[in-house]
C-alpha positions in Angstrom: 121.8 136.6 214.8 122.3 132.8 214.5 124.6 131.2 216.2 127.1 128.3 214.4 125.4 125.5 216.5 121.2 125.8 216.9 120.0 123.3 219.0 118.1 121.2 216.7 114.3 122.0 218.6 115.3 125.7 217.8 116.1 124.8 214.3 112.2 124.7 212.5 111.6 128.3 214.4 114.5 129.8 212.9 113.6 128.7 209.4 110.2 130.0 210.1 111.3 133.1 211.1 113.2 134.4 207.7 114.5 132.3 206.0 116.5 134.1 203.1 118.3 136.3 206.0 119.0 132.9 207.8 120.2 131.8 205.0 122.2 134.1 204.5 124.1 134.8 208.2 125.4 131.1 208.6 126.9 131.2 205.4 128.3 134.4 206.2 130.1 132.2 208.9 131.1 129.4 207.0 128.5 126.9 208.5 126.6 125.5 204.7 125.5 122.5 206.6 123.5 124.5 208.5 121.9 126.5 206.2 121.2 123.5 204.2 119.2 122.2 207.5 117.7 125.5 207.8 115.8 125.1 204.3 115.2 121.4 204.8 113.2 122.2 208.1 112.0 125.0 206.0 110.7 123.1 202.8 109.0 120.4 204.8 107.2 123.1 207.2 106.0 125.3 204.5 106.7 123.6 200.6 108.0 125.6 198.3 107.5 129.0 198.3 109.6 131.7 196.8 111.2 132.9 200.0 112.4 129.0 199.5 113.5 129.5 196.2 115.2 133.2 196.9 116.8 130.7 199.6 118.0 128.1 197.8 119.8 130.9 195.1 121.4 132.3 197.7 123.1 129.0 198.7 124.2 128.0 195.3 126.0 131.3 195.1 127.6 130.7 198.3 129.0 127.2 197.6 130.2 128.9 194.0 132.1 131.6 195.8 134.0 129.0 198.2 134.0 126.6 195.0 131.9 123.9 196.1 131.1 123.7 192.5 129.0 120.7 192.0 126.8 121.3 194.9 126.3 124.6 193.6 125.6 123.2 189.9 123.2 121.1 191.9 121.5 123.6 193.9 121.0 126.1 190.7 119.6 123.2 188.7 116.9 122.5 191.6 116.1 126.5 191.9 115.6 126.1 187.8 113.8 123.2 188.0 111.5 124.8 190.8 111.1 128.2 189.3 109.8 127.2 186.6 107.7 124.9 188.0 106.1 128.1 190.1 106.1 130.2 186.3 103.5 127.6 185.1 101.3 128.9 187.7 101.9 132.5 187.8 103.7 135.4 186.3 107.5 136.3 186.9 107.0 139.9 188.2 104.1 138.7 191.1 106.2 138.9 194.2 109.7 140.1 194.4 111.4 136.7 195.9 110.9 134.2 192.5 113.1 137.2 190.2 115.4 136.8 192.7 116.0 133.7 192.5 115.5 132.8 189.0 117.9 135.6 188.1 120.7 134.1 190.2 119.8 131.0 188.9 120.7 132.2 185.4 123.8 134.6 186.9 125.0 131.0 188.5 124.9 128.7 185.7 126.6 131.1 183.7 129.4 131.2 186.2 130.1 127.5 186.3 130.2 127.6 182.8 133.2 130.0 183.2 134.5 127.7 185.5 134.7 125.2 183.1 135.9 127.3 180.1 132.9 127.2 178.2 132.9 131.1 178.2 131.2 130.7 174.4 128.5 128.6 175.7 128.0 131.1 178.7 127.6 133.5 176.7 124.8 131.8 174.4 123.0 130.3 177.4 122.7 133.9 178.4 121.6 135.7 175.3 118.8 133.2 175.1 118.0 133.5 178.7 117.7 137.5 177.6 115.4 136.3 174.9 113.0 134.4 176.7 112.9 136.7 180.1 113.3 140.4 177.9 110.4 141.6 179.3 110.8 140.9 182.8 112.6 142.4 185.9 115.4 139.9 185.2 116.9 141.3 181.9 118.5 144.1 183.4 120.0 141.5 185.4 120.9 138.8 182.5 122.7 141.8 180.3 124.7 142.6 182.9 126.3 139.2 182.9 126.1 139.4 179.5 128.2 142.9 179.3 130.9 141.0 182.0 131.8 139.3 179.1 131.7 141.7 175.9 131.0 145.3 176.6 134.8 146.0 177.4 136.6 146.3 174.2 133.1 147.9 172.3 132.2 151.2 171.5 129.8 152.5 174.6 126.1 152.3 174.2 124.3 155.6 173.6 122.9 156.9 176.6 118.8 158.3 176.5 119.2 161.6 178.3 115.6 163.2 177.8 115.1 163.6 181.5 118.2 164.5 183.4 118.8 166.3 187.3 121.6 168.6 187.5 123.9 169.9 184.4 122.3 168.8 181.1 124.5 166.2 179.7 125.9 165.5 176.7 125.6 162.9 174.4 128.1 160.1 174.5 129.5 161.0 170.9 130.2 164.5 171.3 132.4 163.7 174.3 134.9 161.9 171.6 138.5 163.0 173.0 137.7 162.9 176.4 137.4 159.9 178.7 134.3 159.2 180.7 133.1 157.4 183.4 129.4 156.5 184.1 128.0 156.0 187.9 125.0 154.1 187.8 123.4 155.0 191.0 120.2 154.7 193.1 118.5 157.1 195.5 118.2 154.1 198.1 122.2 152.5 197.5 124.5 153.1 201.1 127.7 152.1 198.9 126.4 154.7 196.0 127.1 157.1 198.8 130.3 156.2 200.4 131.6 156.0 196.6 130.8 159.8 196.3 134.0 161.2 197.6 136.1 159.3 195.8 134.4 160.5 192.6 134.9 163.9 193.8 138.7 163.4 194.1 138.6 161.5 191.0 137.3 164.6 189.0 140.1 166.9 190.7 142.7 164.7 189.8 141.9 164.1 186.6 140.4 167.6 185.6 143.4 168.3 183.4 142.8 165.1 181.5 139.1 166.4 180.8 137.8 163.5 182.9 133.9 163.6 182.2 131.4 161.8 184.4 128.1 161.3 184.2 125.8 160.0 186.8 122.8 157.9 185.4 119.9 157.1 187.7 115.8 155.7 187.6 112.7 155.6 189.2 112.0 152.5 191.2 108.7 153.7 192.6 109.0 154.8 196.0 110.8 156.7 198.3 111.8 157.1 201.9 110.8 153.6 203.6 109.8 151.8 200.9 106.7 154.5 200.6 105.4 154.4 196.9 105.3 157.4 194.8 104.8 158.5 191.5 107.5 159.2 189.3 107.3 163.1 190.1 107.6 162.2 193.6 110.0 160.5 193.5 112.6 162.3 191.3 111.8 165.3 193.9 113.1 162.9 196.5 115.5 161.9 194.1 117.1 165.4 193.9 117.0 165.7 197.8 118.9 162.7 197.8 121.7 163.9 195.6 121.8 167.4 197.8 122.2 165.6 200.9 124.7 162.8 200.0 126.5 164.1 196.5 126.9 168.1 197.2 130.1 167.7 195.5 128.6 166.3 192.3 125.6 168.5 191.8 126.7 169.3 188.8 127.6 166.1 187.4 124.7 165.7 184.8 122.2 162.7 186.0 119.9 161.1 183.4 117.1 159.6 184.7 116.0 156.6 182.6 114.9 152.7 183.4 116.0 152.7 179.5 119.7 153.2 180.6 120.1 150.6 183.3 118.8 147.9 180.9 120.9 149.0 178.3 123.8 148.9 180.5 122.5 145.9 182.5 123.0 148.2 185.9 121.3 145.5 187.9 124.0 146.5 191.0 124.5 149.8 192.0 126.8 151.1 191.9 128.0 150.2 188.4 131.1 152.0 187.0 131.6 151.9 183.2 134.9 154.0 181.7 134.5 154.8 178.0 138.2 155.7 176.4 138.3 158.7 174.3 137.4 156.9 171.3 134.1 156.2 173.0 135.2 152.0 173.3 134.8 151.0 176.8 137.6 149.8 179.2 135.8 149.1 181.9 132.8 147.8 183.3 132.2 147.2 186.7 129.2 146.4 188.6 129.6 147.0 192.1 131.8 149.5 194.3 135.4 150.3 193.4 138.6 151.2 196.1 140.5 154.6 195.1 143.2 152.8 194.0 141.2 150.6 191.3 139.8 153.2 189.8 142.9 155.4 189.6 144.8 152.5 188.3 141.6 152.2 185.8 141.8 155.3 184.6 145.6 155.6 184.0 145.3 153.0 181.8 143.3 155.0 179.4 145.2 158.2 179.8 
């Protein structure tokens, strides 16, 4: 791990060696300075790359989380700027690092915007990011932001339930009078598992209410260590996964569908949504969710 202080012939090594993760650690300790001086040392080494940009992303969303807001505005325009220079030369979807970073380039901007109470002109800048990146790996990532500010308070979208692992579910509308809660989940997703248990409670508690919950999932192409596999593989590995980790949701019914996790704009897993029992939805969460958060989430709706 680095340390807070490199000595400064170490410094063009450690940006060689990784330098999203390096990125990454000294800002986990507070130390932006040098994880600016890290991609410097980086950038004149190696130019731009997409490991740079993935980088870079990851910096602006640091300063915006300890609200250093212009040099995050400034840092998200230069990952634009870059990105797109890098799309003239080659698709989105090539390598995994440039969706990275163009996606938190997006999820950023929108966020200052918020910052500055322009939450109408977040929301546009995103529905036409949407339009021009629909049919990349970054929509599912642009609706979500999209749904943080306007799925709660509308009716849930249908769910497409053709393929399914455990109880065969049913659809969204025929659960009217009930209230549900959707677990976006993936077979690779550590906090997908330690949230397990607390659904399992959850459903207890709430039985006599006629708590539903459905657990949606998709392929992503591979299974144990990164190992590709076609999509019967993999939902075979799937189902192991959801044996070994979720016994006590087996039953909970599981679509399996890429369709869903757009719709919903599940880019993080876990991502909670609680439809009401007129089918509106109350919540939506991306990201993992304390006992007490989602109790308190679903007293509201009664």
């Amino acid at each position: 791990m680095l340390r807070k202080l490199i000595p400064a012939g170490l410094l063009a090594v450690a940006a060689l060696a990784g330098v999203v993760t390096d990125v990454q650690q000294v800002m986990s300790q507070g130390n932006f300075a040098l994880a600016e001086a890290l991609l410097q040392s980086y950038r004149t080494q190696r130019g731009v790359t997409p490991e740079y940009l993935e980088a870079l992303s990851w910096l602006a969303r640091g300063e915006l989380y300890t609200r250093q807001f212009e040099k995050a505005e400034a840092n998200v325009q230069e990952t634009k700027r870059l990105a797109l220079a890098e799309l003239k030369k080659r698709p989105l979807d090539a390598e995994p690092h440039l969706p990275i970073a163009l996606g938190a380039a997006v999820e950023v901007e929108a966020e200052l915007m918020m910052v500055k109470g322009q939450r109408g002109d977040a929301l546009a800048f995103l529905q036409q990011q949407l339009a021009i990146y629909r049919t990349t790996s970054i929509r599912t990532r642009i609706q979500k932001n999209i749904h943080l500010l306007t799925l709660e308070g509308k009716p849930a979208p249908a769910l497409e339930e053709t393929a399914y692992l455990g109880a065969k579910p049913a659809p969204l509308v025929a659960l009217r009078g009930k209230p549900v809660l959707l677990f976006f989940w993936a077979h690779w997703c550590p906090d997908c598992k330690q949230e397990e248990p607390l659904l399992a409670q959850l459903r207890k508690e709430y039985a006599s209410k006629g708590l539903v919950i459905i657990a949606p999932t998709q392929h992503y192409g591979y299974v144990a260590k990164g190992e590709e596999a076609a999509p019967a593989e993999e939902l075979k590995y799937i189902d192991e996964i959801r044996h070994q980790f979720y016994a006590d949701l087996l039953d909970v019914p599981a679509p399996v569908s890429e369709a869903n996790f757009r719709k919903y704009g599940a880019s993080t897993t876990p991502t909670l949504v609680l439809i009401d029992r007129r089918g509106i939805v109350r919540l939506y969460h991306p990201g993992a969710m304390t006992m007490e958060e989602l109790r308190a989430a679903l007293n509201k709706v009664g």
